[in-house]
N, CA and C of each residue as an Amber inpcrd file, in Angstrom:
protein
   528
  23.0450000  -5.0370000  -5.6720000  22.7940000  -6.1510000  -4.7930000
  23.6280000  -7.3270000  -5.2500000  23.8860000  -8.2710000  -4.1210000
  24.8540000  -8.9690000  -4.6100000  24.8250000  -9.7610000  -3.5480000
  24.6060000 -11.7200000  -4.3000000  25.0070000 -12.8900000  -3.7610000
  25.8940000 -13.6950000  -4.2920000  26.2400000 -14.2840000  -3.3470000
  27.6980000 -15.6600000  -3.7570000  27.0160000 -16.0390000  -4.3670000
  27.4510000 -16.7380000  -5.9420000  27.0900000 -17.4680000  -6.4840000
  25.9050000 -16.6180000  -7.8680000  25.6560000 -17.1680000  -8.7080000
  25.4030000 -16.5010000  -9.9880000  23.9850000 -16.9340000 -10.4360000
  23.1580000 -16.9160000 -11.4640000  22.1340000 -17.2440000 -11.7530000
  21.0820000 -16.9760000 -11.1630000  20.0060000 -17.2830000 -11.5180000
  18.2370000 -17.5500000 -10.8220000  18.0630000 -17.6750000  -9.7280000
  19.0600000 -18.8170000  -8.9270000  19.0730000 -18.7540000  -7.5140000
  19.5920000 -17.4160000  -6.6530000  20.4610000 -17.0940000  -7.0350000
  21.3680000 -15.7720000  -6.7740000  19.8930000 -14.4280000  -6.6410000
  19.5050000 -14.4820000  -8.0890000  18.2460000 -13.4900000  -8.0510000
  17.2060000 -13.5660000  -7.0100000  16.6360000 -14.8220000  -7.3040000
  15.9070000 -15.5500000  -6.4660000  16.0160000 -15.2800000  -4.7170000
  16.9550000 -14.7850000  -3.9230000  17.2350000 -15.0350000  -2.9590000
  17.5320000 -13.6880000  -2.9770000  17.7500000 -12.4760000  -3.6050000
  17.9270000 -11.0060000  -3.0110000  16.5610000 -10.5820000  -3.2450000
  15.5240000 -11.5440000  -4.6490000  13.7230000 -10.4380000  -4.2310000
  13.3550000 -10.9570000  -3.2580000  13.7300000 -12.5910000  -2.6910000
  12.9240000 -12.8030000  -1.3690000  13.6550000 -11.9170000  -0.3720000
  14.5880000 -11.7640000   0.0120000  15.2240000 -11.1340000   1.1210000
  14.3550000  -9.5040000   1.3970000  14.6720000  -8.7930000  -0.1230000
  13.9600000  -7.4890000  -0.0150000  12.4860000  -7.3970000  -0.1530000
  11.8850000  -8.2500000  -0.4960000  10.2830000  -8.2450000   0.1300000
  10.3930000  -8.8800000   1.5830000  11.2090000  -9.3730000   2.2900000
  11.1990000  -9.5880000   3.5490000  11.6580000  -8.2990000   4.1690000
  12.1940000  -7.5990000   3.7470000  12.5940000  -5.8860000   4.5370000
  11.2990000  -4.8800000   4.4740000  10.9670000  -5.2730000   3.0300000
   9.8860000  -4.1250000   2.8030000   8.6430000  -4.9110000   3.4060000
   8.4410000  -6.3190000   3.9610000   7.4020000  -6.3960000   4.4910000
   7.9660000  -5.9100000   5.9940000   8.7120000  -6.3260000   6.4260000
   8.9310000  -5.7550000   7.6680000   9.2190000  -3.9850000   8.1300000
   9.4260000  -3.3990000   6.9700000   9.2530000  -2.1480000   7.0160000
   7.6810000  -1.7410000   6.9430000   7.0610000  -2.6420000   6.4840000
   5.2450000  -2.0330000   6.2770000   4.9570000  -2.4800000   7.6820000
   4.7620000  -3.9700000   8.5440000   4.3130000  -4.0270000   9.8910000
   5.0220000  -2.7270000  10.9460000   6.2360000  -2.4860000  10.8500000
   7.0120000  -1.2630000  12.1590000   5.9620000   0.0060000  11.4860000
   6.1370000   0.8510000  10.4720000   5.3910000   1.6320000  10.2990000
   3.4870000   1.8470000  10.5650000   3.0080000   0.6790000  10.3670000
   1.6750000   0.3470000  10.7300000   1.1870000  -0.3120000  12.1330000
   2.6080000  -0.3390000  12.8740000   2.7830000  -0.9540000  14.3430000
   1.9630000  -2.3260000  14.6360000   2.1610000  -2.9880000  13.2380000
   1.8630000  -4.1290000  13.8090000   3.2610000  -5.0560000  14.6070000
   3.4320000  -4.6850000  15.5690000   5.0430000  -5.1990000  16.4750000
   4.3660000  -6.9750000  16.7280000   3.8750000  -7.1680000  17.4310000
   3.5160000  -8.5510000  17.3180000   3.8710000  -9.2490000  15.8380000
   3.2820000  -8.8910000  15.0710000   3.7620000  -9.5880000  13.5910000
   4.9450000  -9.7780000  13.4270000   5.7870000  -8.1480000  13.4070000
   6.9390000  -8.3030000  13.1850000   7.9830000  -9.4040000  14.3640000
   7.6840000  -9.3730000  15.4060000   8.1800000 -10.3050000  16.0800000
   8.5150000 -11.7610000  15.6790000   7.0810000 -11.8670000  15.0710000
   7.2550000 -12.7920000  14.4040000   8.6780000 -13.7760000  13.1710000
   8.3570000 -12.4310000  12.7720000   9.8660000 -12.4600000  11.6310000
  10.9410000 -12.5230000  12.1650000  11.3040000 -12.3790000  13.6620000
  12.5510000 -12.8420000  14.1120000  12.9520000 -14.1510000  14.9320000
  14.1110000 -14.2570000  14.8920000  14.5120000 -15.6950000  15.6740000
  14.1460000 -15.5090000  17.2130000  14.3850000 -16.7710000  17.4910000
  14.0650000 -16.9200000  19.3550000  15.6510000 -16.1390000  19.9010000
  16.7150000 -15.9590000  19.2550000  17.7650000 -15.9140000  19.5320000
  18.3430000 -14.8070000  19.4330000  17.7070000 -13.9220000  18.5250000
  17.5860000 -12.7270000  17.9840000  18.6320000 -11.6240000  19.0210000
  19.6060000 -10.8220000  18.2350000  20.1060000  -9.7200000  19.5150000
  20.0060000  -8.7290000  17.9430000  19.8020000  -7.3090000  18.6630000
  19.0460000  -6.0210000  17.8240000  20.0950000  -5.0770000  19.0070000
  20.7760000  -4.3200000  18.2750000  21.8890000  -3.7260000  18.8810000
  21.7600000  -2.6060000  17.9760000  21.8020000  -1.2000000  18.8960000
  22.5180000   0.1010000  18.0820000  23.1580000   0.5810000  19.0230000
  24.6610000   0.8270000  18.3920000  25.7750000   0.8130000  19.3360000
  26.2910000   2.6440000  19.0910000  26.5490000   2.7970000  20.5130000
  26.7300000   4.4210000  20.2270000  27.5990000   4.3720000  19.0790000
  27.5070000   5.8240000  18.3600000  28.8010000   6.2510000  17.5900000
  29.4950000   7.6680000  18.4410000  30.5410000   7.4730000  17.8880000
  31.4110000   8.3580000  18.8930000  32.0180000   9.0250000  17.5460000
  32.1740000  10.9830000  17.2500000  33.7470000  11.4190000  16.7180000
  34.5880000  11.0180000  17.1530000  35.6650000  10.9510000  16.0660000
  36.9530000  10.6320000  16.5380000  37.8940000  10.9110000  15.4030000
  39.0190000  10.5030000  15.3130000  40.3720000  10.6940000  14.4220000
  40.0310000   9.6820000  13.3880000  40.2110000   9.6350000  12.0060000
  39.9570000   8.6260000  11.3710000  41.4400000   8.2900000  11.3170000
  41.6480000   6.6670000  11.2400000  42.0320000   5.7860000  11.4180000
  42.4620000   4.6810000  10.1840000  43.7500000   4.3130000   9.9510000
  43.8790000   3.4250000   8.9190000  43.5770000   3.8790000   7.7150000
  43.0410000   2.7500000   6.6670000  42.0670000   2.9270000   5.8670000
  40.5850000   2.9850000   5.7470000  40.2340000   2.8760000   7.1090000
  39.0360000   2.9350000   7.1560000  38.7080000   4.5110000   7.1430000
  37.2990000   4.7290000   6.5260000  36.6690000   6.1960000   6.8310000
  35.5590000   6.2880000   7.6360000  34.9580000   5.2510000   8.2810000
  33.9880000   4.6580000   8.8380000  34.3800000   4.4410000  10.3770000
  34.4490000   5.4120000  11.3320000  34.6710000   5.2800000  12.5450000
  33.8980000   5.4280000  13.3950000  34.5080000   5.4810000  14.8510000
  33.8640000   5.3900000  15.6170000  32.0660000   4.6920000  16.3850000
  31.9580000   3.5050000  15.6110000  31.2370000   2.5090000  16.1260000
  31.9820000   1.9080000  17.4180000  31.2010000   1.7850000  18.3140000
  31.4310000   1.8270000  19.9300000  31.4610000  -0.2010000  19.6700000
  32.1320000  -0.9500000  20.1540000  31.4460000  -2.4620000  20.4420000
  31.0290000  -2.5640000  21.7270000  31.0340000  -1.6430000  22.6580000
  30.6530000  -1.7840000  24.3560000  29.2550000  -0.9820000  25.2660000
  28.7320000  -0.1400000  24.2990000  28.3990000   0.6430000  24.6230000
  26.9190000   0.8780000  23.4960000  25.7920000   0.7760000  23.8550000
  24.5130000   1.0200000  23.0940000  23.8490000   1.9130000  23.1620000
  22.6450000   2.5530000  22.5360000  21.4100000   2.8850000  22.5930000
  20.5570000   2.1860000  22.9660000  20.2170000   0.8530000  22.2010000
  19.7210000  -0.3810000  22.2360000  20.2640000  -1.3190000  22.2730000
  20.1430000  -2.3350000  22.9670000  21.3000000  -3.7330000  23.3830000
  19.8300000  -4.6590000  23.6290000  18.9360000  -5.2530000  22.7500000
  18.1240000  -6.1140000  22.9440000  17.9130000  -7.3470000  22.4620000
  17.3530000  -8.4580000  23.3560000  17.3260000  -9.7450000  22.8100000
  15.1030000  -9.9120000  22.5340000  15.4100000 -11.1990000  22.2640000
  13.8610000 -11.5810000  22.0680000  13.0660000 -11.1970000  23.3020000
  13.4010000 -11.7570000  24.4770000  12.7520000 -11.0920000  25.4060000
  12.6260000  -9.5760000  26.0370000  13.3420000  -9.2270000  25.9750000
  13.0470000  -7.3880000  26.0340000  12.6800000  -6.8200000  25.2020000
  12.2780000  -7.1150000  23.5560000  12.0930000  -6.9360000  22.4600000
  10.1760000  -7.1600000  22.6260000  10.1870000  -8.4900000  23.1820000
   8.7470000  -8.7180000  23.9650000   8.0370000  -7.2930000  24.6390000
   9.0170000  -7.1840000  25.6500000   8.6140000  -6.7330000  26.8490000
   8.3740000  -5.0460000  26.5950000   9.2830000  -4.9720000  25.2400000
   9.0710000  -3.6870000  24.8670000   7.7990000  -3.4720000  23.7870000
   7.2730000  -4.5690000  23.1220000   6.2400000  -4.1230000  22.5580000
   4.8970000  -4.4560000  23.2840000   5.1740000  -5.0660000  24.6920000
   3.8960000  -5.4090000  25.4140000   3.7270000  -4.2130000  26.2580000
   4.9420000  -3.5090000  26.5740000   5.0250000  -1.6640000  27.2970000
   4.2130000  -0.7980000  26.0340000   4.0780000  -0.9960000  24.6640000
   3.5470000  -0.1660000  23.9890000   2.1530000  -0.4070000  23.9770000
   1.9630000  -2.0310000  24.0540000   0.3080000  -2.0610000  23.6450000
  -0.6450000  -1.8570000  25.2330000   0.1320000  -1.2070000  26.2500000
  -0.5560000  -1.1300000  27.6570000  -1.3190000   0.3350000  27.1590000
  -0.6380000   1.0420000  26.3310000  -1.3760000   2.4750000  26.3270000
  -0.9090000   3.4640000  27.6000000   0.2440000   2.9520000  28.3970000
   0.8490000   3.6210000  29.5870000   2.3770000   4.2500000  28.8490000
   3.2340000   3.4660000  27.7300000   4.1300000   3.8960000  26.9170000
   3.8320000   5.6820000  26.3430000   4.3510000   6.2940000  27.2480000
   4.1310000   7.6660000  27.2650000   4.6120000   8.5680000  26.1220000
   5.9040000   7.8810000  25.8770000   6.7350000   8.3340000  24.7550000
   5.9750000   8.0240000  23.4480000   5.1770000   7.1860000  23.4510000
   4.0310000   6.4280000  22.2910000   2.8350000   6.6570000  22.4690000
   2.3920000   7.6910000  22.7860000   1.2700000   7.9180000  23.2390000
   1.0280000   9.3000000  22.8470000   0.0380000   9.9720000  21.7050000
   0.2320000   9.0130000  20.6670000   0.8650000   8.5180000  20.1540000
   0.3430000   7.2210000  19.3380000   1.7730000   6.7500000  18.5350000
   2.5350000   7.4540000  17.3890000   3.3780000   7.3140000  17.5370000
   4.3510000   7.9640000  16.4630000   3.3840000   7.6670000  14.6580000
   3.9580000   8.8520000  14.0080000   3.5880000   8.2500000  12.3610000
   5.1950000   7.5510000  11.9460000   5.2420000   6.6570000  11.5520000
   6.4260000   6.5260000  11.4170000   6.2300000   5.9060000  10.1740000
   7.8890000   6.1680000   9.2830000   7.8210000   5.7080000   7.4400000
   9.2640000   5.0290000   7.4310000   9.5240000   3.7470000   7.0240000
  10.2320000   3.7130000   7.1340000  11.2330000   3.4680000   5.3650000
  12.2400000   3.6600000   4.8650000  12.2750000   3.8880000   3.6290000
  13.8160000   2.6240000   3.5740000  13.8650000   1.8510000   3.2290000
  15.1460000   0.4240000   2.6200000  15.4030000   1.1050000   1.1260000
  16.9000000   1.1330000   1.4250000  17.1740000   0.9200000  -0.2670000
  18.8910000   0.1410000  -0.1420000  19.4750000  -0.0330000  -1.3050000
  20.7590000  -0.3700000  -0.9830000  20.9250000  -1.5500000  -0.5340000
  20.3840000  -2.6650000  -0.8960000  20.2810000  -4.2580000  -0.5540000
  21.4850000  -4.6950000  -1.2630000  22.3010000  -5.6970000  -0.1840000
  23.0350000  -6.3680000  -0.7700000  23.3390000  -7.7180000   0.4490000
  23.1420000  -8.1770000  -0.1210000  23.3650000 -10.1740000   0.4880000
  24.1020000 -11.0730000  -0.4330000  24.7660000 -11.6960000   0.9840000
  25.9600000 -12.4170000   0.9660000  25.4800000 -13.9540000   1.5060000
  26.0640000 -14.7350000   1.1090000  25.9980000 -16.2160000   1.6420000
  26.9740000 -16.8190000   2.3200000  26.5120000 -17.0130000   3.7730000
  27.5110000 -17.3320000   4.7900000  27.7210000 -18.4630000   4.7990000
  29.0780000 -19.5250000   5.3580000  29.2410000 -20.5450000   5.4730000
  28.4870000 -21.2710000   6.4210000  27.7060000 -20.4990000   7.3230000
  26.9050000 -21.6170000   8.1470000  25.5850000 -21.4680000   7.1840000
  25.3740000 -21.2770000   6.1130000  23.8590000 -21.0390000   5.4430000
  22.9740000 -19.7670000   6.3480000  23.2570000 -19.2060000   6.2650000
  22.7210000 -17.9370000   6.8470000  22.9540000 -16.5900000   5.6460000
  22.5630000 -15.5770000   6.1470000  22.4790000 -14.7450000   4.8220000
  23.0170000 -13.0240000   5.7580000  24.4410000 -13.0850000   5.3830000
  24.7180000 -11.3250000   5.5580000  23.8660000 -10.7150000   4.8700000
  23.2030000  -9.1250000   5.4390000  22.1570000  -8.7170000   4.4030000
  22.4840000  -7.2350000   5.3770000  22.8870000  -7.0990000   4.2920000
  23.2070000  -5.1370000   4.6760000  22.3980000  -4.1430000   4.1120000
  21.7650000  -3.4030000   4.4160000  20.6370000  -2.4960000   3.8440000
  20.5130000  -1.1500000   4.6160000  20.2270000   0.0260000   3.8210000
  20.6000000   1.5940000   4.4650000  19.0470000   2.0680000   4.8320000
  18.5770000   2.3010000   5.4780000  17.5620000   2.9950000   6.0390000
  17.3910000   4.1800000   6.4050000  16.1880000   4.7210000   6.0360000
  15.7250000   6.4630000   6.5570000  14.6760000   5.9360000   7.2110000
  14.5930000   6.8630000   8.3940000  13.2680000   6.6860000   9.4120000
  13.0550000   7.9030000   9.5290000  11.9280000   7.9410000   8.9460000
  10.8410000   9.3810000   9.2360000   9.8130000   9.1700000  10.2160000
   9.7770000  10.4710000  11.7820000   8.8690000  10.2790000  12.6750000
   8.2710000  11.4300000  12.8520000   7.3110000  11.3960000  12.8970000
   6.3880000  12.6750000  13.1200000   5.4590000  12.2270000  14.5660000
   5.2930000  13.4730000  15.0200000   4.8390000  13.3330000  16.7540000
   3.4730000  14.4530000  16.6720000   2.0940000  13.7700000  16.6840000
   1.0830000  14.7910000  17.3790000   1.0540000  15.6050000  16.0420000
   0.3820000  16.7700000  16.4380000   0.2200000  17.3430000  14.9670000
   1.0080000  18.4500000  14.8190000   2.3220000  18.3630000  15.5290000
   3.7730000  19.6750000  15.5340000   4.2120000  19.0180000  13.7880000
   4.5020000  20.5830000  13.4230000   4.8010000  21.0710000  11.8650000
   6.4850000  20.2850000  11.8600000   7.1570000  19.8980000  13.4260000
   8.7170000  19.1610000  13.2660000   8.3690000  17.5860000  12.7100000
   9.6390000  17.4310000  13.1040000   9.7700000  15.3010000  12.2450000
  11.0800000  15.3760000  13.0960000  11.2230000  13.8950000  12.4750000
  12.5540000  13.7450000  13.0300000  12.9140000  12.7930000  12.0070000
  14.4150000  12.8180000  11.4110000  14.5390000  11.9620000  10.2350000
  15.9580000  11.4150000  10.8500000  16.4010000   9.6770000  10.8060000
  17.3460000   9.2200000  11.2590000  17.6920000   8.8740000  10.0070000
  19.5840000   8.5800000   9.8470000  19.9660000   7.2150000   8.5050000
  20.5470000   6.4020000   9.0770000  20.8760000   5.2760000   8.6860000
  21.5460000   4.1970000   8.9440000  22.0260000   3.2900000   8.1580000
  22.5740000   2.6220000   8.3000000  22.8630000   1.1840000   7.6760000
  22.5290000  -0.0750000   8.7810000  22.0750000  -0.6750000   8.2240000
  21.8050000  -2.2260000   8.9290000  22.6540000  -3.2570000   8.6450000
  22.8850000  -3.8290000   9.7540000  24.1030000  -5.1310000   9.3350000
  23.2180000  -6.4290000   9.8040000  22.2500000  -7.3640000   8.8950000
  21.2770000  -7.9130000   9.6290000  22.2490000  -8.9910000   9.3590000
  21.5950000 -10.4060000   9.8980000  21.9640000 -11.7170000   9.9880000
  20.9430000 -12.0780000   9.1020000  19.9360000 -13.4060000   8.6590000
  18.8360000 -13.9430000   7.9100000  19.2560000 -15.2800000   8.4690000
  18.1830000 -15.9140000   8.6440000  18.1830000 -17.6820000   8.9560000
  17.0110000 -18.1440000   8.4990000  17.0360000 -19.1460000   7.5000000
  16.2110000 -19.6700000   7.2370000  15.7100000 -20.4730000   8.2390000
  14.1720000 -20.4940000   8.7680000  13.5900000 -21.2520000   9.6150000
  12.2430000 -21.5920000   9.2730000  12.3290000 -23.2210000   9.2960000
  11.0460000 -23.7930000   8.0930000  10.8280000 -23.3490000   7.0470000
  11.4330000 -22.8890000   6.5430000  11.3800000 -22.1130000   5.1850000
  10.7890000 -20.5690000   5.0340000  11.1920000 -19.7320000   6.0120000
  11.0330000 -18.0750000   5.7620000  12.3800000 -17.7430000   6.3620000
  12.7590000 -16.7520000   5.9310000  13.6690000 -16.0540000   6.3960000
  13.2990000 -15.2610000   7.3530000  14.3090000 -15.2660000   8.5500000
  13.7990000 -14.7830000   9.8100000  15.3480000 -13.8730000  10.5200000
  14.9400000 -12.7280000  11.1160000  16.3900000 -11.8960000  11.5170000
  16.8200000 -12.4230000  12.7860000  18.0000000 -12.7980000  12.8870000
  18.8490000 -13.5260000  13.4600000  19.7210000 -12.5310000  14.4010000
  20.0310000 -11.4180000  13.6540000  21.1530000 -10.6650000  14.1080000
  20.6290000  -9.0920000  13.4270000  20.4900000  -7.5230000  14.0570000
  20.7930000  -6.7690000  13.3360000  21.5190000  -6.0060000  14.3690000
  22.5490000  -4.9000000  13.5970000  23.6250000  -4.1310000  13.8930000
  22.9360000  -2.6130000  13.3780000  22.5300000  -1.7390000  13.8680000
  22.1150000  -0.6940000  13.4590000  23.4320000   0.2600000  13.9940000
  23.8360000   0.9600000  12.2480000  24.9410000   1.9990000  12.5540000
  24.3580000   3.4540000  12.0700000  24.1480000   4.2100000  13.3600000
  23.5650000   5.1110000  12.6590000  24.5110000   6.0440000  12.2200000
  24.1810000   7.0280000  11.2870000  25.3380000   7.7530000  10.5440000
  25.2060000   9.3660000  11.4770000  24.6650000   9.4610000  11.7360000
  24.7620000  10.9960000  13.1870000  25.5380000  10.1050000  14.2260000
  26.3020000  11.0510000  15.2640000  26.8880000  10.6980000  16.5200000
  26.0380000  11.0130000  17.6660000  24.8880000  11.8340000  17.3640000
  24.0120000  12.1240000  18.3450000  22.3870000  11.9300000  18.2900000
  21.6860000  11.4170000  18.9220000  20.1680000  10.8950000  18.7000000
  19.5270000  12.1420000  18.8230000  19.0470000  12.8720000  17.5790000
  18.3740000  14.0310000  17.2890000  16.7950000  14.2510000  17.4450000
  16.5960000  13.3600000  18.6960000  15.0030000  13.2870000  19.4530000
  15.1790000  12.7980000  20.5480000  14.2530000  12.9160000  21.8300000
  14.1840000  12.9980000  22.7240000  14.0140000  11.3890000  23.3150000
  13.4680000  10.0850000  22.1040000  13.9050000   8.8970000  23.2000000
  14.0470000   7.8480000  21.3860000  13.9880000   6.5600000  21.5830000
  14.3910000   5.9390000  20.4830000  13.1220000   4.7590000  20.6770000
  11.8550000   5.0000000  20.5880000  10.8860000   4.3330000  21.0880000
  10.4700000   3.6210000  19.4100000  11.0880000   3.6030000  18.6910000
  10.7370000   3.1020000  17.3710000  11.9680000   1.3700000  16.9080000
  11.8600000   1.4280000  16.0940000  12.5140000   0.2600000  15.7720000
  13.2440000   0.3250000  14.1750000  14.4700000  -0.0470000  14.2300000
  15.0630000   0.4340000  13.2560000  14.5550000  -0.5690000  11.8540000
């Protein structure tokens, strides 16, 4: 893990960040979505952008992230609208609700020039459906934003890259 700048403060600012993941990884798994809402900005965009095969390219080994094209393309208000579709009990795909686990490791934050906080972190999502012996296990990396607002850190921005090219379940009714 790793911030601009050195010392106590430096420390100081990657355990708050990662008890802000791992609390927000305990509300999505325990579906408290209202809460977690909470933890984000009014401004908030939550994007997972297809991945596509392709030719690797340059020096990069990391291809095919789409910039035009999503799974999920959501702001605060559809983000709403999608956890007020879950708590109707008509969310079919959630019905029951998923068990879902969600697992952060790999923290590393950066300090942006507008005071905001790059915060990149790799994720496993484990989902289990009903009482079938399958799961479904996603990875990713997260490319979040952080803004301090009144004094908590709140997600501003996340970029979910998932590392499959193809969504290996039938809808994406969870939250990365």
């Amino acid at each position: 893990m790793t911030v601009t700048g050195v010392g106590a403060a430096a420390a100081e600012t990657i355990a708050q960040i990662t008890q802000v993941l791992y609390d927000e990884a305990e509300l999505l798994d325990e579906g408290r979505l209202r809460e977690w809402l909470d933890m984000v900005t009014d401004d908030v965009v939550y994007q997972v952008p297809v991945r596509i095969h392709k030719e690797q390219t340059g020096d990069s080994r990391v291809t095919g992230v789409q910039t035009d094209s999503y799974h999920l393309d959501e702001n605060r208000t559809s983000l709403l609208m999608r956890v007020e579709r879950i708590e109707t009990g008509f969310a079919w795909a959630e019905e029951p609700p998923s068990r879902i686990r969600h697992m952060v490791s790999n923290v590393r934050v950066r300090h942006r020039d507008d005071g905001d906080l790059d915060v990149r972190s790799y994720v496993m999502v484990y989902r289990s459906r009903w009482d079938r012996p399958d799961y479904d296990i996603m990875t990713a990396e997260r490319r979040d934003v952080f803004r301090d607002v009144d004094g908590a850190w709140k997600l501003a921005r996340r970029l979910v890259v998932l590392d499959s090219t193809t969504v290996p379940m039938l809808n994406l009714s969870f939250l990365f």
